[in-house]
Biopython code that builds the backbone (N, CA, C, O; Angstrom):
import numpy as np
from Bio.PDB.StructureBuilder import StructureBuilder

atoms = [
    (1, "UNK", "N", (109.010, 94.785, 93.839)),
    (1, "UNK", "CA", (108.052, 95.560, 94.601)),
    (1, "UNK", "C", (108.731, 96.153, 95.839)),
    (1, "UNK", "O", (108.567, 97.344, 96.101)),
    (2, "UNK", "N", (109.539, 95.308, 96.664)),
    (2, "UNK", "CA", (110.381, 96.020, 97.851)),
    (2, "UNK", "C", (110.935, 97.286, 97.717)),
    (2, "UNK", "O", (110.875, 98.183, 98.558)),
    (3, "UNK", "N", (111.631, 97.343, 96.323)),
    (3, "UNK", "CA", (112.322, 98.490, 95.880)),
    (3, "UNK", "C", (111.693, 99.551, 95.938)),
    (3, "UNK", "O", (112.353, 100.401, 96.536)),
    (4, "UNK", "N", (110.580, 99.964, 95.550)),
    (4, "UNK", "CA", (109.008, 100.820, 95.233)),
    (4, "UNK", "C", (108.604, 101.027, 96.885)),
    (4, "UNK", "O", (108.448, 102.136, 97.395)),
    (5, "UNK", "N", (108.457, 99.629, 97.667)),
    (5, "UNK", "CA", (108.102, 99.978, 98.660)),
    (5, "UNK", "C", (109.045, 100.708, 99.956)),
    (5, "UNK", "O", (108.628, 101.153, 101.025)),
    (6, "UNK", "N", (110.546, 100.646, 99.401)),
    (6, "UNK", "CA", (111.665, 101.410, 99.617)),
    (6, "UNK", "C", (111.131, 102.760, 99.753)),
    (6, "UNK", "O", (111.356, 103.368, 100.799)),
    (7, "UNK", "N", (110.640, 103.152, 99.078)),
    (7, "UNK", "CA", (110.932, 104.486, 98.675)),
    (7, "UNK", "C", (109.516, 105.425, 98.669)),
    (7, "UNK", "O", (109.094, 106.009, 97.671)),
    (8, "UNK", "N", (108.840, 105.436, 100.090)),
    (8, "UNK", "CA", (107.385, 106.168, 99.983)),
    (8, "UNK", "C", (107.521, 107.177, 100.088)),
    (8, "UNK", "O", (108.669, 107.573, 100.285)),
    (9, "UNK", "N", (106.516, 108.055, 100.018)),
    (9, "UNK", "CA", (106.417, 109.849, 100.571)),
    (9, "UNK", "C", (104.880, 110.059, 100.541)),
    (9, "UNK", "O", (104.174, 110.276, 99.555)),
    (10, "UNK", "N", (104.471, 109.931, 102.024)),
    (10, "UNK", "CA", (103.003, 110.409, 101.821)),
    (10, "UNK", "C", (102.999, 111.694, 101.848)),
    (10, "UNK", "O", (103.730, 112.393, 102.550)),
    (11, "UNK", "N", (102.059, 112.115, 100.979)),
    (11, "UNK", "CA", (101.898, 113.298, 100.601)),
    (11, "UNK", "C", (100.357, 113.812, 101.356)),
    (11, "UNK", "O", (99.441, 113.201, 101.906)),
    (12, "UNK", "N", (100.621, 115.189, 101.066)),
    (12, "UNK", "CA", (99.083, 116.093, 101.513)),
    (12, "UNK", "C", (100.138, 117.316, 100.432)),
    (12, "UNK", "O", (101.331, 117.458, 100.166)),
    (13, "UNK", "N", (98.859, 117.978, 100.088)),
    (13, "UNK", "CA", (99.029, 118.899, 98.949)),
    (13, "UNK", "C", (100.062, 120.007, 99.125)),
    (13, "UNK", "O", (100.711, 120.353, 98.138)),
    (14, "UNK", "N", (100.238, 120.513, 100.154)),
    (14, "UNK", "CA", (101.538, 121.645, 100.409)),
    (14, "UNK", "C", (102.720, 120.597, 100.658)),
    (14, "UNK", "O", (103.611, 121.125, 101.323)),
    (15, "UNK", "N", (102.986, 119.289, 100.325)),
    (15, "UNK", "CA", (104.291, 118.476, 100.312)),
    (15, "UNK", "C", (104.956, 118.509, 99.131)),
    (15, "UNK", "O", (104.204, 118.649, 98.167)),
    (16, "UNK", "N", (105.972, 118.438, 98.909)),
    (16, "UNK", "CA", (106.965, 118.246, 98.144)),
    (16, "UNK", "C", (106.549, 116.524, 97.405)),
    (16, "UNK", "O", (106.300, 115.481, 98.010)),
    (17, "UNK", "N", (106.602, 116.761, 96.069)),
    (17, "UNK", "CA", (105.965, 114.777, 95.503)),
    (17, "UNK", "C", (106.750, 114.179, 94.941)),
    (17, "UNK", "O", (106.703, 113.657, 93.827)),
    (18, "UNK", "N", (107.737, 114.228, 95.883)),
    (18, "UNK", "CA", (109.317, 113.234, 95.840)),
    (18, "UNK", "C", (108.556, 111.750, 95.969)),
    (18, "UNK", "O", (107.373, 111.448, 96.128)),
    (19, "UNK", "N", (110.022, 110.810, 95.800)),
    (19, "UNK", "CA", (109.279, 109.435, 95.757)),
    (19, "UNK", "C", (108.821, 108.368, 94.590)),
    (19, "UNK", "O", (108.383, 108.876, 93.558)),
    (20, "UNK", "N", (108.869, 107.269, 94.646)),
    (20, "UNK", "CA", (108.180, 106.341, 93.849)),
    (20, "UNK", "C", (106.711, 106.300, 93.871)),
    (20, "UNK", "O", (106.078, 106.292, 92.814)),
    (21, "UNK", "N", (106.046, 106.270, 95.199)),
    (21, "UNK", "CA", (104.181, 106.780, 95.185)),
    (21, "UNK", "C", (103.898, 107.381, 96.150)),
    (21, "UNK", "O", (104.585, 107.778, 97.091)),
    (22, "UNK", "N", (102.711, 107.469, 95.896)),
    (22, "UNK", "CA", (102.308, 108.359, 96.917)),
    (22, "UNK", "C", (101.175, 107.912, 97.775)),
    (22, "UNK", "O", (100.246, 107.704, 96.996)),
    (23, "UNK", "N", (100.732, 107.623, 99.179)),
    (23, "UNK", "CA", (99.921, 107.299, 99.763)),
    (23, "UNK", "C", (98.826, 108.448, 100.404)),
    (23, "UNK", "O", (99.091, 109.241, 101.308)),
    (24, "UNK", "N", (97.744, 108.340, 99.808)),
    (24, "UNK", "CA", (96.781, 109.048, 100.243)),
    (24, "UNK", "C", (95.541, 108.321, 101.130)),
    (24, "UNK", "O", (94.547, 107.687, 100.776)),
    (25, "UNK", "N", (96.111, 108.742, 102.552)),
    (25, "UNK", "CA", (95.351, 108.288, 103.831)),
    (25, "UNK", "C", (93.767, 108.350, 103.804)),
    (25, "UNK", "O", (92.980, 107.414, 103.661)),
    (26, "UNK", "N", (93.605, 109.195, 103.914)),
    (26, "UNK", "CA", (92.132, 109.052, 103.652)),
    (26, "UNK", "C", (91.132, 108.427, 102.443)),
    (26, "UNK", "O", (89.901, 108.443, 102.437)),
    (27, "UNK", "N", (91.705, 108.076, 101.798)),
    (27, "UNK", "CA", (91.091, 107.443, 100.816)),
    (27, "UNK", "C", (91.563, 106.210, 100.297)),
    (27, "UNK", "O", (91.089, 105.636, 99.317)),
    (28, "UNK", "N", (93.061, 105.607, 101.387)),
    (28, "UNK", "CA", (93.528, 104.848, 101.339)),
    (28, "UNK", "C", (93.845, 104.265, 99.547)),
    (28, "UNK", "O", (93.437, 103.225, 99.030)),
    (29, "UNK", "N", (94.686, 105.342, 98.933)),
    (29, "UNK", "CA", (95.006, 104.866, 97.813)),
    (29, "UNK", "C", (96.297, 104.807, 97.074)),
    (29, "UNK", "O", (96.759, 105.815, 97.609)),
    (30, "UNK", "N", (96.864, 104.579, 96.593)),
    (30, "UNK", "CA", (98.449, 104.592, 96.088)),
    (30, "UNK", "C", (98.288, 105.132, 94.744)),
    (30, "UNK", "O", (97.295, 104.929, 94.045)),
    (31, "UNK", "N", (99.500, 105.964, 94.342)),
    (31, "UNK", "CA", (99.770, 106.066, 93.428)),
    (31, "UNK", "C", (101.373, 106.474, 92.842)),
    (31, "UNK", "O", (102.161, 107.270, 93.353)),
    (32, "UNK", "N", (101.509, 105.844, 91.900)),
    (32, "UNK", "CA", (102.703, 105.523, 91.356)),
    (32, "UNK", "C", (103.274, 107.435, 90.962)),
    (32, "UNK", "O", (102.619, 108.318, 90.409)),
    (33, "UNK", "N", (104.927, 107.489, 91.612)),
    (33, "UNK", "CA", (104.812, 108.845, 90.796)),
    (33, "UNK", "C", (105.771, 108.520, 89.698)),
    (33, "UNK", "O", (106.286, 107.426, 89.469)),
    (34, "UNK", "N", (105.911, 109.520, 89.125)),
    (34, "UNK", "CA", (107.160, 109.378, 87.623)),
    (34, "UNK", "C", (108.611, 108.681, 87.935)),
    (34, "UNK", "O", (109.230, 108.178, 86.998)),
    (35, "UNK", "N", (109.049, 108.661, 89.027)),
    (35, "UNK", "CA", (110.236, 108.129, 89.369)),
    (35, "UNK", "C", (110.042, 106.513, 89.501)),
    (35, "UNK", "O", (110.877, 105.720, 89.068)),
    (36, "UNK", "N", (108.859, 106.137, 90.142)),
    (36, "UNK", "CA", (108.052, 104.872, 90.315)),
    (36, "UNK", "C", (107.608, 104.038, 89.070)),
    (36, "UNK", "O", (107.588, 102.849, 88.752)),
    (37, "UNK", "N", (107.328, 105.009, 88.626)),
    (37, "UNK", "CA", (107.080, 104.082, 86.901)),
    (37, "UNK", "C", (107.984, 103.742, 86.687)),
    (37, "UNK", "O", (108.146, 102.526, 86.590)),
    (38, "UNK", "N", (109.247, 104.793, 86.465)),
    (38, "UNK", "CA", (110.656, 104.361, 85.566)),
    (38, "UNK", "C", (111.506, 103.128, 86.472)),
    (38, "UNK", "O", (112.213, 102.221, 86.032)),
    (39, "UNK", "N", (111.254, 103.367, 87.485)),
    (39, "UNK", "CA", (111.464, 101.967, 88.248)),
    (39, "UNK", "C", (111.300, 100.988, 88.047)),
    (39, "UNK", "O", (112.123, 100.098, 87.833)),
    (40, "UNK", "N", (109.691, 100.937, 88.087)),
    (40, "UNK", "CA", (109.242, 99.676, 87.878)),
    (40, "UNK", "C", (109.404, 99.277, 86.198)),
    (40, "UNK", "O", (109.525, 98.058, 86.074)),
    (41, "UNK", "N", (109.424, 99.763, 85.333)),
    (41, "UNK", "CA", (109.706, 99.784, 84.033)),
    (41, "UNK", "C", (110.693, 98.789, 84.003)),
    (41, "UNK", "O", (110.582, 97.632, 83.597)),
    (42, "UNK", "N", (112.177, 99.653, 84.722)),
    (42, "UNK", "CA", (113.769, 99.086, 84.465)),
    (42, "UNK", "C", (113.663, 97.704, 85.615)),
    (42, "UNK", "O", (114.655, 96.978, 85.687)),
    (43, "UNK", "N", (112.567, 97.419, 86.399)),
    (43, "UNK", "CA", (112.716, 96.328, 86.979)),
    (43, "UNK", "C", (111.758, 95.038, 86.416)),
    (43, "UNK", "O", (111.718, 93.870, 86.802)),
    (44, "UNK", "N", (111.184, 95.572, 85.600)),
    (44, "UNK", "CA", (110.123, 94.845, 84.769)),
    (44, "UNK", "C", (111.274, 94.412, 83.466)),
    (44, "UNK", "O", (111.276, 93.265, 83.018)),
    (45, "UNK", "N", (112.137, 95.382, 82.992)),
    (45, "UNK", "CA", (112.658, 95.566, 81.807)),
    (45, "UNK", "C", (111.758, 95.315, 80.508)),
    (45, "UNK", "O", (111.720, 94.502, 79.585)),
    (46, "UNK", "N", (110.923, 96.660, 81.006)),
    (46, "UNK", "CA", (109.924, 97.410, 79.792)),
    (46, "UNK", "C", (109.986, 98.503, 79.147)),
    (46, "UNK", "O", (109.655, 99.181, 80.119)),
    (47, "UNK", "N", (110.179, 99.548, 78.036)),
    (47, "UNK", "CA", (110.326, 100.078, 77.790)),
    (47, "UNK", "C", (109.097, 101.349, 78.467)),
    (47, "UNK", "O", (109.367, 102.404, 79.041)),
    (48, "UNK", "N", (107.860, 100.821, 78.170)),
    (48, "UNK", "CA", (106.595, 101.465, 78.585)),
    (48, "UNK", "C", (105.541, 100.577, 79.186)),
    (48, "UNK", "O", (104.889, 99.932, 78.366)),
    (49, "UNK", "N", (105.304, 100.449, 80.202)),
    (49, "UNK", "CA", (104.438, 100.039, 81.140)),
    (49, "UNK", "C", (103.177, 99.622, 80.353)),
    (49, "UNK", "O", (102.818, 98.547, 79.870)),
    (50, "UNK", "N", (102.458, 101.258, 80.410)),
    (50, "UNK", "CA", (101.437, 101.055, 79.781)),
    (50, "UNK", "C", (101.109, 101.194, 78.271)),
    (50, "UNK", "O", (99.997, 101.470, 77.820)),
    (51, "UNK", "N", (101.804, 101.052, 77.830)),
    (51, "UNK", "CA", (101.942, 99.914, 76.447)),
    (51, "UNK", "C", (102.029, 98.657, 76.392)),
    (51, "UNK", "O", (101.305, 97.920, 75.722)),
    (52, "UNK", "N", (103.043, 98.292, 77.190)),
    (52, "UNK", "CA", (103.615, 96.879, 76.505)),
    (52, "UNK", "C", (102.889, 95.825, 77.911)),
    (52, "UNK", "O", (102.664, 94.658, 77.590)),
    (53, "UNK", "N", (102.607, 96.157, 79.125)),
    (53, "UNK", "CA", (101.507, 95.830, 79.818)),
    (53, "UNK", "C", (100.336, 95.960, 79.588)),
    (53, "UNK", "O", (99.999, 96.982, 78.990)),
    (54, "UNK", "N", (99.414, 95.076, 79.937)),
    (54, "UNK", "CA", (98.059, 95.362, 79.778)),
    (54, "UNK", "C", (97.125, 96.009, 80.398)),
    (54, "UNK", "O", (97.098, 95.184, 81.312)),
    (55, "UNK", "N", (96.132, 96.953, 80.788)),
    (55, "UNK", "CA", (95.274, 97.565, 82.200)),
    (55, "UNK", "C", (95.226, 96.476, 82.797)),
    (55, "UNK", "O", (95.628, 96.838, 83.902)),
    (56, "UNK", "N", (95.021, 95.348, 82.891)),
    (56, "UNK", "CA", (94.806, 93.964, 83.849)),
    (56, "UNK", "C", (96.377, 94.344, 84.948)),
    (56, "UNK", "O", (96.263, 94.837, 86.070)),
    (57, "UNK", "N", (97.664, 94.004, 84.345)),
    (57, "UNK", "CA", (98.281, 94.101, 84.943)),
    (57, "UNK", "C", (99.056, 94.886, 85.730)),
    (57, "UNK", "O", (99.807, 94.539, 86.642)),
    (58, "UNK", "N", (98.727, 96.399, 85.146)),
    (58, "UNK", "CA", (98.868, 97.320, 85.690)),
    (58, "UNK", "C", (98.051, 97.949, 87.531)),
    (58, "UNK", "O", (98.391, 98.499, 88.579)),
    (59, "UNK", "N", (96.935, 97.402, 86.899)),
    (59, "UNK", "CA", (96.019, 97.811, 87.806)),
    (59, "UNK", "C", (96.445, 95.922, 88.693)),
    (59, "UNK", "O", (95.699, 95.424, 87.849)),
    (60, "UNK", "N", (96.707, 95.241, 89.148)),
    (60, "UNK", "CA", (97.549, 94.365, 89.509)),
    (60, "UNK", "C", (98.592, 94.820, 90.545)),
    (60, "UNK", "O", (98.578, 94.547, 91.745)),
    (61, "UNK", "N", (99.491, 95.553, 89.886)),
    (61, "UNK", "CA", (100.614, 95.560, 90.480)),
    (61, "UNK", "C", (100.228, 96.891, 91.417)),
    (61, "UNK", "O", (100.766, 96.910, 92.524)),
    (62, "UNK", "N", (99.444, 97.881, 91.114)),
    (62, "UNK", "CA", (98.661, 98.732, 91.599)),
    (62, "UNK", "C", (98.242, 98.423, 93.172)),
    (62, "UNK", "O", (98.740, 98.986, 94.148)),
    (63, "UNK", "N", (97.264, 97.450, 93.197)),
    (63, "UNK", "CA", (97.036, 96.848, 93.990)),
    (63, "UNK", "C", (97.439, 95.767, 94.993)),
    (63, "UNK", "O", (96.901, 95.343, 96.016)),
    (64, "UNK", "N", (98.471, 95.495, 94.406)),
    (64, "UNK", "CA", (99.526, 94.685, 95.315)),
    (64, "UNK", "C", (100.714, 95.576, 95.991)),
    (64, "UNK", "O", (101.470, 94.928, 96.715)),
    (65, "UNK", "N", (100.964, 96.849, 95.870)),
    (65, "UNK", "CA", (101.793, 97.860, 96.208)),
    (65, "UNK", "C", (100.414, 98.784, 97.007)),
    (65, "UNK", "O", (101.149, 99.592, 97.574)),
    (66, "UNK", "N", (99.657, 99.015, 97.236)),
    (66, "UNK", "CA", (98.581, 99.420, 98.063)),
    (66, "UNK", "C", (98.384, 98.262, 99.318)),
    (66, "UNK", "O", (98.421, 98.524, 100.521)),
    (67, "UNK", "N", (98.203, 97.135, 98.806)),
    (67, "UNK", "CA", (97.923, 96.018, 99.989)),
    (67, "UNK", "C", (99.094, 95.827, 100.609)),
    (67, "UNK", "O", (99.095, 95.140, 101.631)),
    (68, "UNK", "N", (100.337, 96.403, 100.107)),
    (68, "UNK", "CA", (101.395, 96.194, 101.036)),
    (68, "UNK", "C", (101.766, 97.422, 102.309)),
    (68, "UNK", "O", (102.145, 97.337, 103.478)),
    (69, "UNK", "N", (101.390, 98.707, 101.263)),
    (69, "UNK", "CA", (101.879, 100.499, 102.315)),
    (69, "UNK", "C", (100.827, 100.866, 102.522)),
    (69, "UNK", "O", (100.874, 102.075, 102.749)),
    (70, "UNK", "N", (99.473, 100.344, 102.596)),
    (70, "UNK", "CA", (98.319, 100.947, 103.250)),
    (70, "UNK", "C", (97.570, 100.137, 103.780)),
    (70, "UNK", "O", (96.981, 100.814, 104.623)),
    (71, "UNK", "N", (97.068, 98.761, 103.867)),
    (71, "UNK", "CA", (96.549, 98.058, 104.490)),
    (71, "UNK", "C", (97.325, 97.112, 105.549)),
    (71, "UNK", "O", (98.411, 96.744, 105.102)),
    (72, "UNK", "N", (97.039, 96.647, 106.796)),
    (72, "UNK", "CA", (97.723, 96.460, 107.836)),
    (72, "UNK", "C", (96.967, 94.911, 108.422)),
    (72, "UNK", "O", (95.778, 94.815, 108.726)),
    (73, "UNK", "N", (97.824, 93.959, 108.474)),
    (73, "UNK", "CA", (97.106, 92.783, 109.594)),
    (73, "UNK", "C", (96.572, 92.547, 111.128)),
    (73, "UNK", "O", (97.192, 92.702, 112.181)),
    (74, "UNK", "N", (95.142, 92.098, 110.898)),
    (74, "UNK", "CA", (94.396, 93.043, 111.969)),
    (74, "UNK", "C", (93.814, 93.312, 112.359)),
    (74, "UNK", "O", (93.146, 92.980, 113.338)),
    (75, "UNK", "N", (93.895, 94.746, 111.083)),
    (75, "UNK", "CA", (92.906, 96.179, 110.850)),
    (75, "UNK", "C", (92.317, 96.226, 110.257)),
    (75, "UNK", "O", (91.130, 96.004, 110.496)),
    (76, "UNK", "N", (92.820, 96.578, 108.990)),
    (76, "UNK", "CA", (91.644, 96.320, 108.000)),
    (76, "UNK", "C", (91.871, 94.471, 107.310)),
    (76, "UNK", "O", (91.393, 94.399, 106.178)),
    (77, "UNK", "N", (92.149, 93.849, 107.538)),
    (77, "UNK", "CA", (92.050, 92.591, 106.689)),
    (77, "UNK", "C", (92.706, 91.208, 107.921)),
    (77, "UNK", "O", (93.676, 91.428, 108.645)),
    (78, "UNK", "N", (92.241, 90.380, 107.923)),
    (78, "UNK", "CA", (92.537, 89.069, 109.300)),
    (78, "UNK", "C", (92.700, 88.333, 107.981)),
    (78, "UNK", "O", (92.109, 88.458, 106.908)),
    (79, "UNK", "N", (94.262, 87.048, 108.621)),
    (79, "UNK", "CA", (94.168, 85.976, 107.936)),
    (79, "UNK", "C", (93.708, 84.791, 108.755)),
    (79, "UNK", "O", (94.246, 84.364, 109.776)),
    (80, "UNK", "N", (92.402, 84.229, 108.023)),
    (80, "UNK", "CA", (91.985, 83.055, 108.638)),
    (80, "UNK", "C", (91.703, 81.524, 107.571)),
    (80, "UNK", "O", (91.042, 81.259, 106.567)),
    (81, "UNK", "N", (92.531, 80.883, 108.392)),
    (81, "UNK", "CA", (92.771, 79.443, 107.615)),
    (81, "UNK", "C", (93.473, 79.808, 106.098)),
    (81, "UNK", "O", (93.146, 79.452, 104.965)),
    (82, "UNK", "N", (94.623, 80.710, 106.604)),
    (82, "UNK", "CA", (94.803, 80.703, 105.422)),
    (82, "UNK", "C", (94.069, 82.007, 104.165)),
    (82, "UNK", "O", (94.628, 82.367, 103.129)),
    (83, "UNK", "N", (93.328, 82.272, 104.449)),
    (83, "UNK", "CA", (92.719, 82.782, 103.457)),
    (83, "UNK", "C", (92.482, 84.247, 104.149)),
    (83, "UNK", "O", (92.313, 84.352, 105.364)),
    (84, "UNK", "N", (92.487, 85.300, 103.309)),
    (84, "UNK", "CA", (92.512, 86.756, 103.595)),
    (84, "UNK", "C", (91.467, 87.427, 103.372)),
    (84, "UNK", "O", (91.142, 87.755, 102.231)),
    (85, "UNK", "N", (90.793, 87.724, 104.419)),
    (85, "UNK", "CA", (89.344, 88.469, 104.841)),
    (85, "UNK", "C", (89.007, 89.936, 104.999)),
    (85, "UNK", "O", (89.953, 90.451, 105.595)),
    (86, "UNK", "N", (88.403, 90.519, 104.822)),
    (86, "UNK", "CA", (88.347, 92.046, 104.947)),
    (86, "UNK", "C", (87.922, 91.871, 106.114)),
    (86, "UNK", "O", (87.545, 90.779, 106.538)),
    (87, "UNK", "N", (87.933, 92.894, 106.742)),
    (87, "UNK", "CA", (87.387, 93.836, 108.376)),
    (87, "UNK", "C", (86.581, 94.803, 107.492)),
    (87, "UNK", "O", (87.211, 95.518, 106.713)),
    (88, "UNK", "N", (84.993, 94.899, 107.558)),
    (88, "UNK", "CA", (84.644, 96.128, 107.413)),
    (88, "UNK", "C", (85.117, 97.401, 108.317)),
    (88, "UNK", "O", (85.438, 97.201, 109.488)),
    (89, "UNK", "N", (85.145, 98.311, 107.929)),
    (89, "UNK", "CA", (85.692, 99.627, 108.302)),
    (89, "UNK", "C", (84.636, 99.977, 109.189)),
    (89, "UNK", "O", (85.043, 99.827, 110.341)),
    (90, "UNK", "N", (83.350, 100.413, 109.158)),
    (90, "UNK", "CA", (82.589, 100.679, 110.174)),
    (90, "UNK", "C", (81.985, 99.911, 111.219)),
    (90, "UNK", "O", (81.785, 100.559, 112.246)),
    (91, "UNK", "N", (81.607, 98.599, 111.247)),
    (91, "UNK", "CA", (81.591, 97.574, 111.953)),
    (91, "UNK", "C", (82.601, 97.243, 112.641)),
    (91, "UNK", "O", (82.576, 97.393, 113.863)),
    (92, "UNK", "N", (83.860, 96.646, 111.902)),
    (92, "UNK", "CA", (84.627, 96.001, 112.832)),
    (92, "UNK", "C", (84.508, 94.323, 112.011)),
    (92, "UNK", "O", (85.384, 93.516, 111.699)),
    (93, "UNK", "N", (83.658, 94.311, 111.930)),
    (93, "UNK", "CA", (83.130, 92.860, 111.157)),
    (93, "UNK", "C", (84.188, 92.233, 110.411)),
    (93, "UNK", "O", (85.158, 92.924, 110.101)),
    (94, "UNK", "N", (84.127, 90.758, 110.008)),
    (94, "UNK", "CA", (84.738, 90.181, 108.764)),
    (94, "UNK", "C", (83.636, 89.920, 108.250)),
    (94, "UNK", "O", (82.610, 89.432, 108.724)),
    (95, "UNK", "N", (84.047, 90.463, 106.714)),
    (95, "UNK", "CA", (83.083, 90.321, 105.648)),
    (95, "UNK", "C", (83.066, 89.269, 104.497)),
    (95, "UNK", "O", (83.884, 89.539, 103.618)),
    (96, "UNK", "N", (82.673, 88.657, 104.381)),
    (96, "UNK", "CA", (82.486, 86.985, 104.094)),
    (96, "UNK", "C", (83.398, 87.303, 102.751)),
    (96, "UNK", "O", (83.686, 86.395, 101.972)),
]
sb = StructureBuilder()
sb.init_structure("model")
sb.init_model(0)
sb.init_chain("A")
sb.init_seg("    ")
for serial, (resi, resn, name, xyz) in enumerate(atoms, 1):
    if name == "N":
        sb.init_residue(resn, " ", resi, " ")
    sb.init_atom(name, np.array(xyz, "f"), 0.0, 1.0, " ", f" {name:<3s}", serial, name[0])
structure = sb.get_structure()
C-alpha cells in the first residue's frame, strides 16, 4: 500500500491523470488509475485484480488506500481507547 500511497496526483478535470489514484476532495474519494492497478496487481502477484480477487476485497483495499490519503487524525475520525470513531462532518460530533 505505501508504494500506491507513493505515488498520488490529485486531480480536478483540466489536470493531467498521471499517477497510481486519484483523490477527489470534495467528495473525498479515491480512485485507482491504470498505472495503480498494474501495481497493485505485480505487488499482489495477480494477473487480474478483478478476476482473481473478489468485489469484497477489492472494495477493501479501496478503502484502506482512501483512509490512508484522504482522511486525517482529528478531523474527520479520533482514536479513542483504542478504537476508531468518526467526527461527523457537520457537527463536529463523534458518532457512536
Amino acid at each position: 500500500m505505501k508504494e500506491l500511497l507513493d505515488d498520488v496526483k490529485k486531480t480536478t478535470e483540466e489536470e493531467d491523470l498521471s499517477g497510481d489514484y486519484w483523490i477527489d476532495e470534495k467528495t473525498k474519494t479515491v480512485t485507482l488509475s491504470t498505472d495503480g492497478i498494474k501495481k497493485l496487481e505485480k505487488m499482489l502477484n495477480v494477473e487480474n485484480i478483478y478476476k482473481e480477487l473478489g468485489y469484497q476485497e477489492i472494495h477493501h483495499i479501496e478503502n484502506a488506500l482512501k483512509a490512508q490519503a484522504v482522511y486525517h487524525n482529528d478531523k474527520e475520525y479520533i482514536i479513542r481507547d483504542g478504537e476508531v470513531m468518526l467526527v461527523d462532518d457537520n457537527t463536529g460530533r463523534v458518532m457512536p
